[in-house]
N, CA, C and O atoms as a printed pandas DataFrame, in Angstrom:
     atom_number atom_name residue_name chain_id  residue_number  x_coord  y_coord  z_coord
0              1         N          UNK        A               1  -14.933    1.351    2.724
1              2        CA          UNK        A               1  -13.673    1.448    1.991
2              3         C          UNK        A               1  -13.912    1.038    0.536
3              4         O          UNK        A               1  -14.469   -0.058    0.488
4              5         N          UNK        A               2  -13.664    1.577   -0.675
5              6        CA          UNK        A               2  -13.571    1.345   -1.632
6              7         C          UNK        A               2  -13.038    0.726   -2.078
7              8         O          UNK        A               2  -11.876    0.654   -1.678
8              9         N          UNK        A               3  -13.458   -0.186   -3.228
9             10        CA          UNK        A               3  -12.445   -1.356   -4.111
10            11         C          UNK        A               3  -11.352   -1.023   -4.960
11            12         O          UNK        A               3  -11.364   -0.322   -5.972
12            13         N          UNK        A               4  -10.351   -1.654   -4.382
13            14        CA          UNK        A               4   -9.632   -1.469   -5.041
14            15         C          UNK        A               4   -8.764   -2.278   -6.495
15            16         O          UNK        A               4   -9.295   -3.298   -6.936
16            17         N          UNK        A               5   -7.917   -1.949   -6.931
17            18        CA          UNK        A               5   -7.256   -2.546   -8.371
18            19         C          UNK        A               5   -6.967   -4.208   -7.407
19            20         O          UNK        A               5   -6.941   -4.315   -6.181
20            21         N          UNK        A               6   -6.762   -5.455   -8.544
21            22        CA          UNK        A               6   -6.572   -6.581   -8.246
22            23         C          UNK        A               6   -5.297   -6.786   -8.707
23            24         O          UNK        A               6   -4.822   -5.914   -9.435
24            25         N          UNK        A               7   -4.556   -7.879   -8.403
25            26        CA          UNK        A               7   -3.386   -8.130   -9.029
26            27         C          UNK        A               7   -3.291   -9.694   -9.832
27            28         O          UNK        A               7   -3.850  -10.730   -9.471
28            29         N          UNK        A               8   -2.811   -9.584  -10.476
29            30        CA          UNK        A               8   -2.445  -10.872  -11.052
30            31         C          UNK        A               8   -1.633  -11.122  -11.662
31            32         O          UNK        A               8   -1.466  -10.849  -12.851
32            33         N          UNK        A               9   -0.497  -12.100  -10.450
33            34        CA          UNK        A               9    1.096  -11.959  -11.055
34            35         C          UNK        A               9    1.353  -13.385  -11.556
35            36         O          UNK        A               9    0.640  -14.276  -11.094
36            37         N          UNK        A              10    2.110  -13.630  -12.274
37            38        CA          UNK        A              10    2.628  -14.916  -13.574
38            39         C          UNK        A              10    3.909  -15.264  -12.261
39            40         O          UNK        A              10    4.208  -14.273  -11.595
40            41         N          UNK        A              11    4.443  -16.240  -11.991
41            42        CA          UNK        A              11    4.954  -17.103  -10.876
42            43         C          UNK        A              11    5.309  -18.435  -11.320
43            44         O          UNK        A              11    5.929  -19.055  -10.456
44            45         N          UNK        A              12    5.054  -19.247  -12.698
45            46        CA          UNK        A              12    5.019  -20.225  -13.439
46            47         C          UNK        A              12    6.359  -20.916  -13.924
47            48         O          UNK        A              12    7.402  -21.069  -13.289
48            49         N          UNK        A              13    6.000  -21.354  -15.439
49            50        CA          UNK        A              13    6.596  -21.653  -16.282
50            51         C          UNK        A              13    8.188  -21.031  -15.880
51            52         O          UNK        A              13    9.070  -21.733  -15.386
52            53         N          UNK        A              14    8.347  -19.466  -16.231
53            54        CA          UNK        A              14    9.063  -18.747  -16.497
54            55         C          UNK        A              14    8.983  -17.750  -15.755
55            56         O          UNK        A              14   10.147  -17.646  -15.368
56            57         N          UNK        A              15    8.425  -16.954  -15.291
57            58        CA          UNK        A              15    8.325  -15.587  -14.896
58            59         C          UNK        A              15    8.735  -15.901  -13.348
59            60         O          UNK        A              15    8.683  -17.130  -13.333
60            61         N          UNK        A              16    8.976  -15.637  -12.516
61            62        CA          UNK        A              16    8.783  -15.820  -11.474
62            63         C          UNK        A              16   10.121  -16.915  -11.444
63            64         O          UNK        A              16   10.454  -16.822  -10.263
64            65         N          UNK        A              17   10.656  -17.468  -11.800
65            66        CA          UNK        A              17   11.852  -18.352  -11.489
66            67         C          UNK        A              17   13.040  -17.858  -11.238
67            68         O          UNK        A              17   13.562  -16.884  -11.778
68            69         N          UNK        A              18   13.619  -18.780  -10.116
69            70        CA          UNK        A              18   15.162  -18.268  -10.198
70            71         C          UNK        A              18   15.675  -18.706  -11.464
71            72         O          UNK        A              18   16.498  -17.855  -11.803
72            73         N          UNK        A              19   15.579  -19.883  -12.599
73            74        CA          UNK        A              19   15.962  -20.302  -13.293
74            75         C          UNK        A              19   16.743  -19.047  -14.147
75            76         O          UNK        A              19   17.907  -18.661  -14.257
76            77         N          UNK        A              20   15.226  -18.580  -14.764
77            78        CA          UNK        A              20   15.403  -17.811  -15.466
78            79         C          UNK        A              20   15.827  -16.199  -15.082
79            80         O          UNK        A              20   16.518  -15.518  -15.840
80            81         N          UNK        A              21   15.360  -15.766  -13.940
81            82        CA          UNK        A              21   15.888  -14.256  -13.542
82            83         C          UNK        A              21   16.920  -14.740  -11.929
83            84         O          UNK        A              21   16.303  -14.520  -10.887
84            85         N          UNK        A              22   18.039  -15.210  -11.798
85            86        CA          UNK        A              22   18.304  -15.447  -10.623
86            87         C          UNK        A              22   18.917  -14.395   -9.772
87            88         O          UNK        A              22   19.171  -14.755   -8.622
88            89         N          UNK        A              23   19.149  -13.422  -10.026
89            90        CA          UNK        A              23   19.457  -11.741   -9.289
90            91         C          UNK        A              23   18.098  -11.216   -8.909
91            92         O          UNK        A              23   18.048  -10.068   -8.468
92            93         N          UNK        A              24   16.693  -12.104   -9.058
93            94        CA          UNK        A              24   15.464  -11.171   -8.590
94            95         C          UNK        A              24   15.098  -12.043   -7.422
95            96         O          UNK        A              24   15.306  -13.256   -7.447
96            97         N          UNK        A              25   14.455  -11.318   -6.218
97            98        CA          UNK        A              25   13.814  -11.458   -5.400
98            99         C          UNK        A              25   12.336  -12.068   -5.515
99           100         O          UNK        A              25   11.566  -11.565   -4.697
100          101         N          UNK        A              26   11.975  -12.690   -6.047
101          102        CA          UNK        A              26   10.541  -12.485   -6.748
102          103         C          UNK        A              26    9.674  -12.880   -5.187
103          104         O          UNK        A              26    8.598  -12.365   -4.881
104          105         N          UNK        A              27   10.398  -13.864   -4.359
105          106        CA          UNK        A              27    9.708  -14.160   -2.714
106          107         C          UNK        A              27    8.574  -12.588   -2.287
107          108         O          UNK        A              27    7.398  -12.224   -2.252
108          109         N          UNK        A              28   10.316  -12.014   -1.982
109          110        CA          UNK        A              28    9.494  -10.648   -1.253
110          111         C          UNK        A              28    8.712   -9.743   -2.416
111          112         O          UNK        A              28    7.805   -8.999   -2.044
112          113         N          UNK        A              29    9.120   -9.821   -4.021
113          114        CA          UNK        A              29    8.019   -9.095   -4.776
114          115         C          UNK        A              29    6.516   -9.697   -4.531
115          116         O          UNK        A              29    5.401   -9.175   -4.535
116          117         N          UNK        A              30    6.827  -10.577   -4.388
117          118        CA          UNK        A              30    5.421  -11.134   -4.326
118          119         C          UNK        A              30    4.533  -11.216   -2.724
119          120         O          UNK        A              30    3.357  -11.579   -2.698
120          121         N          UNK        A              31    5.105  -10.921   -1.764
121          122        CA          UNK        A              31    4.995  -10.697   -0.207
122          123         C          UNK        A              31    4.912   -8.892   -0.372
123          124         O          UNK        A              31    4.306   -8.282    0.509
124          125         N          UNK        A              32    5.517   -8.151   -1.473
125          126        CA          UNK        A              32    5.127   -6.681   -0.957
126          127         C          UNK        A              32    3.813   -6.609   -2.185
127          128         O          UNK        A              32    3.337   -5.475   -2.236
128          129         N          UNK        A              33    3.221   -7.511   -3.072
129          130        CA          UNK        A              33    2.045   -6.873   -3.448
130          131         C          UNK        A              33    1.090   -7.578   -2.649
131          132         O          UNK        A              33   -0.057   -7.142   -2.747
132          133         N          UNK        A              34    1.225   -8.339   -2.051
133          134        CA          UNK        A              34    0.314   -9.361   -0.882
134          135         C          UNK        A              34   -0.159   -8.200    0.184
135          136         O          UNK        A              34   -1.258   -7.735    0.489
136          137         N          UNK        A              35    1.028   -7.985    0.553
137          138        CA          UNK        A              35    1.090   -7.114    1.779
138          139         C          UNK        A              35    0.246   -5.446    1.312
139          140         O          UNK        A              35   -0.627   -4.822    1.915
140          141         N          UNK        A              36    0.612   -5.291    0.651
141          142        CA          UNK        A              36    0.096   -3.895   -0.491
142          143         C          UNK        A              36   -1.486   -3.824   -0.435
143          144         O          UNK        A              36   -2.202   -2.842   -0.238
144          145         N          UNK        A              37   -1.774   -4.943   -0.629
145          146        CA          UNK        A              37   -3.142   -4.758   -1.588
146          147         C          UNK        A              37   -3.664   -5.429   -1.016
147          148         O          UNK        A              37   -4.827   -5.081   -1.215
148          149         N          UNK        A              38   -3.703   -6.765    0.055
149          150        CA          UNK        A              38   -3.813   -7.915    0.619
150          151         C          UNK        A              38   -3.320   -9.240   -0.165
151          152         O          UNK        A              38   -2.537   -9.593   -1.046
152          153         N          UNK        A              39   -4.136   -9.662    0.586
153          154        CA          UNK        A              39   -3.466  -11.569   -0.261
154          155         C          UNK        A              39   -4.399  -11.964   -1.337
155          156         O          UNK        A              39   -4.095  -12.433   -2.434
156          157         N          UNK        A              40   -5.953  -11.628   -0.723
157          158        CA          UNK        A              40   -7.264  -12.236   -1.245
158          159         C          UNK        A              40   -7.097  -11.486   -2.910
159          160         O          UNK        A              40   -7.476  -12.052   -3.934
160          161         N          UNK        A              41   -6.453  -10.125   -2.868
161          162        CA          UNK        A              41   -6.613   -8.893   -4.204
162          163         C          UNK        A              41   -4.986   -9.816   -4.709
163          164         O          UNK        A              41   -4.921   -8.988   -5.617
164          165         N          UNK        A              42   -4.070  -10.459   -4.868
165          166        CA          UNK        A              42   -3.401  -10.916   -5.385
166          167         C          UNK        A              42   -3.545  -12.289   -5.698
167          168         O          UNK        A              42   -3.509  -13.200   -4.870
168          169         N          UNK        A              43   -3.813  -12.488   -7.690
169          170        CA          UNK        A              43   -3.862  -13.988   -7.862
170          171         C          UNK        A              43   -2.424  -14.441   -8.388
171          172         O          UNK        A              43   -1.786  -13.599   -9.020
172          173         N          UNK        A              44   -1.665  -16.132   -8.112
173          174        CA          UNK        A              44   -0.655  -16.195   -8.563
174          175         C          UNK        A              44   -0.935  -16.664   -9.643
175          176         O          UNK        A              44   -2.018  -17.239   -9.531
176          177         N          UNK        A              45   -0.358  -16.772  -11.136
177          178        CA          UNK        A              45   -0.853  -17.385  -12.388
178          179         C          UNK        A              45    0.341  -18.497  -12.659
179          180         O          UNK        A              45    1.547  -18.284  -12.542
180          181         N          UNK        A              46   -0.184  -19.523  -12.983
181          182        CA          UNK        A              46    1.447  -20.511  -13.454
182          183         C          UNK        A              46    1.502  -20.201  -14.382
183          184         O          UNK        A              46    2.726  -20.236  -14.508
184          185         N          UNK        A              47    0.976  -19.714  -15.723
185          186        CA          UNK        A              47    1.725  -19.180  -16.599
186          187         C          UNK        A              47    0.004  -18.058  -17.452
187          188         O          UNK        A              47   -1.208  -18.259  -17.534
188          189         N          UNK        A              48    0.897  -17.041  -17.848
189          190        CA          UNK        A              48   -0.314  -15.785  -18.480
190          191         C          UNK        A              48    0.030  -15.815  -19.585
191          192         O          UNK        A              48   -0.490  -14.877  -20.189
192          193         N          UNK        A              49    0.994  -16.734  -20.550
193          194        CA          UNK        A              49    1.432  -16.892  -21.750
194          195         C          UNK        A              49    1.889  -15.576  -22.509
195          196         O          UNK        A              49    1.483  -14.947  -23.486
196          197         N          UNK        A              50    3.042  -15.447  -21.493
197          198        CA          UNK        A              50    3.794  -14.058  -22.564
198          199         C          UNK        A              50    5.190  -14.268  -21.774
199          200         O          UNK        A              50    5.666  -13.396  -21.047
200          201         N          UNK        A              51    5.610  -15.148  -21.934
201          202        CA          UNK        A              51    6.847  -15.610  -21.598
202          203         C          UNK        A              51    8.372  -14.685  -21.467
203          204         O          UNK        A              51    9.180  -14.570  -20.546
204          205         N          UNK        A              52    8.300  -14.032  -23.060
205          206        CA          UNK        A              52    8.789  -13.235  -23.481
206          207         C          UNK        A              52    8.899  -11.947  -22.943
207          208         O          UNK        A              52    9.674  -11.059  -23.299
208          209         N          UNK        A              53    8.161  -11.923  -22.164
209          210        CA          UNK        A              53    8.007  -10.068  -20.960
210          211         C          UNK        A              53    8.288  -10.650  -19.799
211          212         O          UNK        A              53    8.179   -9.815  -18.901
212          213         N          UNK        A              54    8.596  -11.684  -19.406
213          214        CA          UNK        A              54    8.497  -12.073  -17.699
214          215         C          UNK        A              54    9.745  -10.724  -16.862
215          216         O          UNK        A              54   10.691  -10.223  -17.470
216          217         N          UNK        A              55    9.472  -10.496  -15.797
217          218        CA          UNK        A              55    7.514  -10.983  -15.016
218          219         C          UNK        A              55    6.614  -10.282  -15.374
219          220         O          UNK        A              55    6.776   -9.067  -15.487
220          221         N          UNK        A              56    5.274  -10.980  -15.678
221          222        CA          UNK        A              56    4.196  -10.521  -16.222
222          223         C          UNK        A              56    3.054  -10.117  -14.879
223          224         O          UNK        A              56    2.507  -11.044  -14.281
224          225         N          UNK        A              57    2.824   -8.923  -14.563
225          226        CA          UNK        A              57    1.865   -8.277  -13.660
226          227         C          UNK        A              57    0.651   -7.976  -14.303
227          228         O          UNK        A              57    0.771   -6.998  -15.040
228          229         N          UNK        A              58   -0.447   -8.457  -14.286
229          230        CA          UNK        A              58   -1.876   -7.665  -14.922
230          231         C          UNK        A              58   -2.592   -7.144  -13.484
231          232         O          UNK        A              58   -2.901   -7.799  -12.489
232          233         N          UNK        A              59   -2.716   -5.850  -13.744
233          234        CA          UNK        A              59   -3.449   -5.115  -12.995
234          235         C          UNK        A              59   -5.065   -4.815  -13.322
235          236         O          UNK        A              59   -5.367   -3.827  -13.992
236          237         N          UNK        A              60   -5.917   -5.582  -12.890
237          238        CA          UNK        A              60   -7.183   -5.565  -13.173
238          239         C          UNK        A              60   -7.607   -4.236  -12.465
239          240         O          UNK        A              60   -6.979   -4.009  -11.431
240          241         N          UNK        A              61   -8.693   -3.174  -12.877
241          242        CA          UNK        A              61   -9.491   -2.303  -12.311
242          243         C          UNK        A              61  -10.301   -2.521  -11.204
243          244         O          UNK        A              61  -11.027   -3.514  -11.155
244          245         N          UNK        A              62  -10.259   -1.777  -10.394
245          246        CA          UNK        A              62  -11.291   -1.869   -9.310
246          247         C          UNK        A              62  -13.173   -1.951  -10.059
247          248         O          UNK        A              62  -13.431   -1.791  -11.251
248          249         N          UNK        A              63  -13.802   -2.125   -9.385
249          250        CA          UNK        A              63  -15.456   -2.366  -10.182
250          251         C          UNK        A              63  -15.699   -1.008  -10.290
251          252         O          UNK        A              63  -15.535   -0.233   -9.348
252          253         N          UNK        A              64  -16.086   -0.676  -11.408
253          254        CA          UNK        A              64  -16.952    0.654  -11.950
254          255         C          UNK        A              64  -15.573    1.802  -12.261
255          256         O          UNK        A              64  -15.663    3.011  -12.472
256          257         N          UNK        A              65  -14.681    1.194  -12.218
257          258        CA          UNK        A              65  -13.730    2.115  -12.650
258          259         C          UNK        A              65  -13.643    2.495  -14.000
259          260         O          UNK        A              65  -12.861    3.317  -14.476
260          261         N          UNK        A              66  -14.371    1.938  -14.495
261          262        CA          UNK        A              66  -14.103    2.128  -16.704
262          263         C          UNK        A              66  -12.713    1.665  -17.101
263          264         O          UNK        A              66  -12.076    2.256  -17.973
264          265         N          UNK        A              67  -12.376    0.895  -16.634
265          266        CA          UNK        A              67  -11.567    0.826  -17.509
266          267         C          UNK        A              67  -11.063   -0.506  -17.887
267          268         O          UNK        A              67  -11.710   -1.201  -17.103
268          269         N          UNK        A              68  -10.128   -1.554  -18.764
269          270        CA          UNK        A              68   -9.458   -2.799  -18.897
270          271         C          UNK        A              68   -8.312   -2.938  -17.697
271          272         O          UNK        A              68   -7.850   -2.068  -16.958
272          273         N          UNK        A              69   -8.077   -4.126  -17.769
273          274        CA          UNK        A              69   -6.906   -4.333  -17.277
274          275         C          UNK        A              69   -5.482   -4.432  -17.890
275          276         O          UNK        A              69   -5.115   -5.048  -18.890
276          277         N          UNK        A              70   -4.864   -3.754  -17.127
277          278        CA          UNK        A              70   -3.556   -3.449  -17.573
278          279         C          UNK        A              70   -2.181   -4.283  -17.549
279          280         O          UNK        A              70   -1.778   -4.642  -16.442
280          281         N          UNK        A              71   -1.389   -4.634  -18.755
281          282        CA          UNK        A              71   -0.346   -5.636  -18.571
282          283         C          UNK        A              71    0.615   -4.746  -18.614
283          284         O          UNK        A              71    0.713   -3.605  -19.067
284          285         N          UNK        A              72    1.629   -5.813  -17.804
285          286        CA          UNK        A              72    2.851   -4.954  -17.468
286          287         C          UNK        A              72    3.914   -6.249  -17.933
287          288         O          UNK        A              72    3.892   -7.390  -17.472
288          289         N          UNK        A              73    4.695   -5.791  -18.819
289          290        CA          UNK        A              73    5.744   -7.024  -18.591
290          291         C          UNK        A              73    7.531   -6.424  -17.748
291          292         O          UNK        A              73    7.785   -5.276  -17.385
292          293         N          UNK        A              74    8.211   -7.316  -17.683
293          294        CA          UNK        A              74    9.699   -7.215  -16.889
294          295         C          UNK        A              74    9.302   -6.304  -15.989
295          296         O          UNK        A              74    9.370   -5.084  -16.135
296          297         N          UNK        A              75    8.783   -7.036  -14.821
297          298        CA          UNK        A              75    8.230   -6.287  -13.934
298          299         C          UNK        A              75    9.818   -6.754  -12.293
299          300         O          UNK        A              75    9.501   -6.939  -11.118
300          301         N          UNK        A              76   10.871   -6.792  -12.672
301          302        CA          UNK        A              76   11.815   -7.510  -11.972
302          303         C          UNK        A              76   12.514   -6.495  -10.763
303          304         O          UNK        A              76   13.221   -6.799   -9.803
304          305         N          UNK        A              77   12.008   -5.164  -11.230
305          306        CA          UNK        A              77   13.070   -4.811   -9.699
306          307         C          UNK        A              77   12.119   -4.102   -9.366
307          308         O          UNK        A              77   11.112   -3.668   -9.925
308          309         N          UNK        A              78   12.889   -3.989   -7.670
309          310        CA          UNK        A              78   12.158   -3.529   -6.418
310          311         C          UNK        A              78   11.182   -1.884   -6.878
311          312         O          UNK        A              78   10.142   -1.415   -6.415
312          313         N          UNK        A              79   12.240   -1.336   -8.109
313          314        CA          UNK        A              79   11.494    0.221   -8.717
314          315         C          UNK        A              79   10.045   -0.324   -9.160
315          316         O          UNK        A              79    8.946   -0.240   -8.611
316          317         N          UNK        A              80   10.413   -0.836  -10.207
317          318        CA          UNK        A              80    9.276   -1.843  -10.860
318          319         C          UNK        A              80    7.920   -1.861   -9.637
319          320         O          UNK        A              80    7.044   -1.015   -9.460
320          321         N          UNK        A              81    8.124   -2.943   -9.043
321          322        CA          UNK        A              81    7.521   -2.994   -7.985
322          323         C          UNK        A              81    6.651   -1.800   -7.335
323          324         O          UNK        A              81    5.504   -1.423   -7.573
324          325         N          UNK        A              82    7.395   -1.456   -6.642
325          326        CA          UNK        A              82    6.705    0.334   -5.669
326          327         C          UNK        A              82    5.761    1.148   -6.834
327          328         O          UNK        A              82    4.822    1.847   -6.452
328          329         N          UNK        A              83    6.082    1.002   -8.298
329          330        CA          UNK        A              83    5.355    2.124   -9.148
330          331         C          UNK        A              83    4.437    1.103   -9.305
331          332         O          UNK        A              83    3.402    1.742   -9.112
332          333         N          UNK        A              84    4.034   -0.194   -9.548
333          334        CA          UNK        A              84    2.844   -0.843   -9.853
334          335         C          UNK        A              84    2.305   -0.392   -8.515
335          336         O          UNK        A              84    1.561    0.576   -8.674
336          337         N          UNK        A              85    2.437   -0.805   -7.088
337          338        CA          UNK        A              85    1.757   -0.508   -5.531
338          339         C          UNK        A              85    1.524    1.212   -5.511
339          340         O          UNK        A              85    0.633    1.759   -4.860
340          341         N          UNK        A              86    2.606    1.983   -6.438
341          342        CA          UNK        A              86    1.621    3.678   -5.877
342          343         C          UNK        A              86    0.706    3.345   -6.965
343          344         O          UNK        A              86   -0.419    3.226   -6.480
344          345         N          UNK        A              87    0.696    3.085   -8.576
345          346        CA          UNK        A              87   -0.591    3.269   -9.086
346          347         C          UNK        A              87   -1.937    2.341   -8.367
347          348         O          UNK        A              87   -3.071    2.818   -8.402
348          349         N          UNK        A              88   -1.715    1.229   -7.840
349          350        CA          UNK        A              88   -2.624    0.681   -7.211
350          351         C          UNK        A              88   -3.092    1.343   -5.781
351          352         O          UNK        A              88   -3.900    0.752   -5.064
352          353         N          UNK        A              89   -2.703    2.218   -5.531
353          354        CA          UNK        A              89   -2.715    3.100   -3.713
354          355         C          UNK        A              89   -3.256    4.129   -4.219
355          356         O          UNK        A              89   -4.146    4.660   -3.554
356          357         N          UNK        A              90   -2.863    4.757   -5.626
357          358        CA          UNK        A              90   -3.829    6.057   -6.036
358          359         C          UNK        A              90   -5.234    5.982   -6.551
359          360         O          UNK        A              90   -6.021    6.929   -6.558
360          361         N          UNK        A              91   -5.567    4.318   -7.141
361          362        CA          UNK        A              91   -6.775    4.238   -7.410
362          363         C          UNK        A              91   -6.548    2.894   -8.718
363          364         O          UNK        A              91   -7.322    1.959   -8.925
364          365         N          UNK        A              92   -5.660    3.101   -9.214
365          366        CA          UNK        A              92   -5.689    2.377  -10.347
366          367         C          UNK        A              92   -6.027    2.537  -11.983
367          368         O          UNK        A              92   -6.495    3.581  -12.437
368          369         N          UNK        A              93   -5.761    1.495  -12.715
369          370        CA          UNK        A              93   -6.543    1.764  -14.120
370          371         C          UNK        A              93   -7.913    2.375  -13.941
371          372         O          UNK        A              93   -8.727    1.956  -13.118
372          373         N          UNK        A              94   -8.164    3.602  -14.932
373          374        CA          UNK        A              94   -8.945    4.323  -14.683
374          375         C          UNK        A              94   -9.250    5.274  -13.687
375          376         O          UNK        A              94  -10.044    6.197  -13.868
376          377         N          UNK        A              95   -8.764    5.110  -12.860
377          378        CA          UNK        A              95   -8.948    6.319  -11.485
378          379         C          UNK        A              95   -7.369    6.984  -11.431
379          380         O          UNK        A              95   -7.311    8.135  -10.997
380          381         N          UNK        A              96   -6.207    6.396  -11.805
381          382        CA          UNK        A              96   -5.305    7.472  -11.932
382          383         C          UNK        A              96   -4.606    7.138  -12.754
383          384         O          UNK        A              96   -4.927    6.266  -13.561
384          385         N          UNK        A              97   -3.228    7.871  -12.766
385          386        CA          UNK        A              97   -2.615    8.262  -14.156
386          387         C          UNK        A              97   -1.659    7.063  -13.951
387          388         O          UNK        A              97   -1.137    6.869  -12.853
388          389         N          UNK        A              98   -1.484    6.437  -14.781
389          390        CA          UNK        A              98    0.027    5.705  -14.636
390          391         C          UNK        A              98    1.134    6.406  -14.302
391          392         O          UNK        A              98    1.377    7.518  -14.770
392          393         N          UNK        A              99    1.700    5.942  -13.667
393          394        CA          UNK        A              99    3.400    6.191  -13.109
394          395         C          UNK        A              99    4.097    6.609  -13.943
395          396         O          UNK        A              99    3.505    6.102  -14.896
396          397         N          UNK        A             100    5.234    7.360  -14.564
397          398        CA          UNK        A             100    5.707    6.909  -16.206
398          399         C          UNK        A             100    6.607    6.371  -15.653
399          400         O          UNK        A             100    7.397    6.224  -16.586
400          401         N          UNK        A             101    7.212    5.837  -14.532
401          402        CA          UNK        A             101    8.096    4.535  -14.433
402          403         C          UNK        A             101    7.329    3.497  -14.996
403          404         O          UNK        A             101    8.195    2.638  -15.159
404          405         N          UNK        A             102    6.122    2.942  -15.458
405          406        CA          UNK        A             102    5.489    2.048  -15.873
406          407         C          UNK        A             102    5.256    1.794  -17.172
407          408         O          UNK        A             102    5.036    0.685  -17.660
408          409         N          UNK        A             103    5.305    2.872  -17.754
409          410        CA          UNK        A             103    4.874    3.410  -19.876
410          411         C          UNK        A             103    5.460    2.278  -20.059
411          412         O          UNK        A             103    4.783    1.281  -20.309
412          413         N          UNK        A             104    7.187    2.206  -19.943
413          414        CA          UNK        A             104    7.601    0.893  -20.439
414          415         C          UNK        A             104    7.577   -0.240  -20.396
415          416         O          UNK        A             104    7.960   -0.971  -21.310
416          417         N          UNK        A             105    7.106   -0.620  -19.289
417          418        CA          UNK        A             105    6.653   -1.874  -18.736
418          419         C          UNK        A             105    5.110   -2.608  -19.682
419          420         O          UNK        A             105    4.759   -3.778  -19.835
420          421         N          UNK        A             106    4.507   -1.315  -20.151
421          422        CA          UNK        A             106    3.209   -1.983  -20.622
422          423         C          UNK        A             106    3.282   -2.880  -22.137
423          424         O          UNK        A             106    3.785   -2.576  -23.219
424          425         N          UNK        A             107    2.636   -3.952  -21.738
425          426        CA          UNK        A             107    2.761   -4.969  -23.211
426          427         C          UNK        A             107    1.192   -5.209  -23.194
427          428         O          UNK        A             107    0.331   -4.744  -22.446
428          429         N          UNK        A             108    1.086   -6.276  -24.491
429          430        CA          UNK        A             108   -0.389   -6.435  -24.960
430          431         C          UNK        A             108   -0.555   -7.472  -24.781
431          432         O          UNK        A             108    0.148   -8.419  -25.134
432          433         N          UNK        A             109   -1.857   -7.473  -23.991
433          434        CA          UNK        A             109   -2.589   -8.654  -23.728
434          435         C          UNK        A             109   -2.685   -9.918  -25.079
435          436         O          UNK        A             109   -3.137   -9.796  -26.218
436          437         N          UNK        A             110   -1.999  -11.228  -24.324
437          438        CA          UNK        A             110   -1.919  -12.066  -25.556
438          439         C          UNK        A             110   -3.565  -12.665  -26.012
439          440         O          UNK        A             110   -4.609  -12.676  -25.361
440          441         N          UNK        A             111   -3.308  -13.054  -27.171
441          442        CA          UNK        A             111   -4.842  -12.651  -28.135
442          443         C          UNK        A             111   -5.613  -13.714  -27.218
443          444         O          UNK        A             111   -6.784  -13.410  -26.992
444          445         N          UNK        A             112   -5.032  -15.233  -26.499
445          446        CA          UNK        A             112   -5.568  -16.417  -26.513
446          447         C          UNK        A             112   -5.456  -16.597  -24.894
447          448         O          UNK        A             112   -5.288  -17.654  -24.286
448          449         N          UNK        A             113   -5.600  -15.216  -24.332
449          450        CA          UNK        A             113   -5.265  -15.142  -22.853
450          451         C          UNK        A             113   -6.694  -15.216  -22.150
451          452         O          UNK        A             113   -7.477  -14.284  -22.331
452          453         N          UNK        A             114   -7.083  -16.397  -21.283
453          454        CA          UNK        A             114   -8.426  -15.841  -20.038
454          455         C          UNK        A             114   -8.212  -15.862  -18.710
455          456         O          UNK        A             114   -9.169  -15.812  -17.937
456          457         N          UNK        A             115   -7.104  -15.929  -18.327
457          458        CA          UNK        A             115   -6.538  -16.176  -17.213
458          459         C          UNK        A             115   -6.393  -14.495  -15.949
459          460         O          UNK        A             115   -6.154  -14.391  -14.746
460          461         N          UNK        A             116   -6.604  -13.765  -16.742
461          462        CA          UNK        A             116   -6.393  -12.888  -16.361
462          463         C          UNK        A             116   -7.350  -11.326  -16.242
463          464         O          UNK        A             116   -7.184  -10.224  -15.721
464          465         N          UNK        A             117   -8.460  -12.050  -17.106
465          466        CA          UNK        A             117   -9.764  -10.920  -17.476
466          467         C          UNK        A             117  -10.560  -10.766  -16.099
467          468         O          UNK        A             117  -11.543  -10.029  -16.034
């Protein structure tokens, strides 16, 4: 079986709180990319320092795929969700096309970020 894309979701500070998003589910978002991809291919981050986009998803490439890893910010509803799990089910950064439910979601990796490479 081939390798697939990794996940690495922000769950911290901010992203991931009822505090701050309390209409999101973030439990089961975070139980359907577990379940998706496994547990071991999902890391939780306490904070990926981009506060300002929460929730912050970086989708790392599978090995030998060519390509970076991909940030996603306001990653909050269940749509959200399913289009990060089909681009990760089709292959991922570099092996397929992004979703264009996703175009908007993408933000830039912050300059002082290693948490997530």
């Amino acid at each position: 079986m081939p390798e697939t894309s990794k996940l690495t979701v922000c769950r911290g500070c901010c992203c991931g709180t009822v505090e701050k998003h309390p209409d999101v589910d973030h439990t089961t978002h975070l139980r359907k990319f577990r379940e998706a991809v496994g547990p071991d291919a999902v890391t939780v981050a306490n904070c990926l320092s981009s506060c300002e986009f929460s929730n912050v998803v970086v989708v790392r490439p599978a090995r030998g795929a060519g390509a970076r890893p991909v940030w996603l910010g306001g990653v909050l509803t269940d749509e959200a969700v399913d289009h990060v799990l089909d681009w990760v089910a089709a292959g991922g950064p570099g092996r397929a096309e992004m979703p264009p439910g996703l175009v908007d979601h993408l933000i830039d990796r912050p300059a002082d970020d290693s948490a997530a490479s």
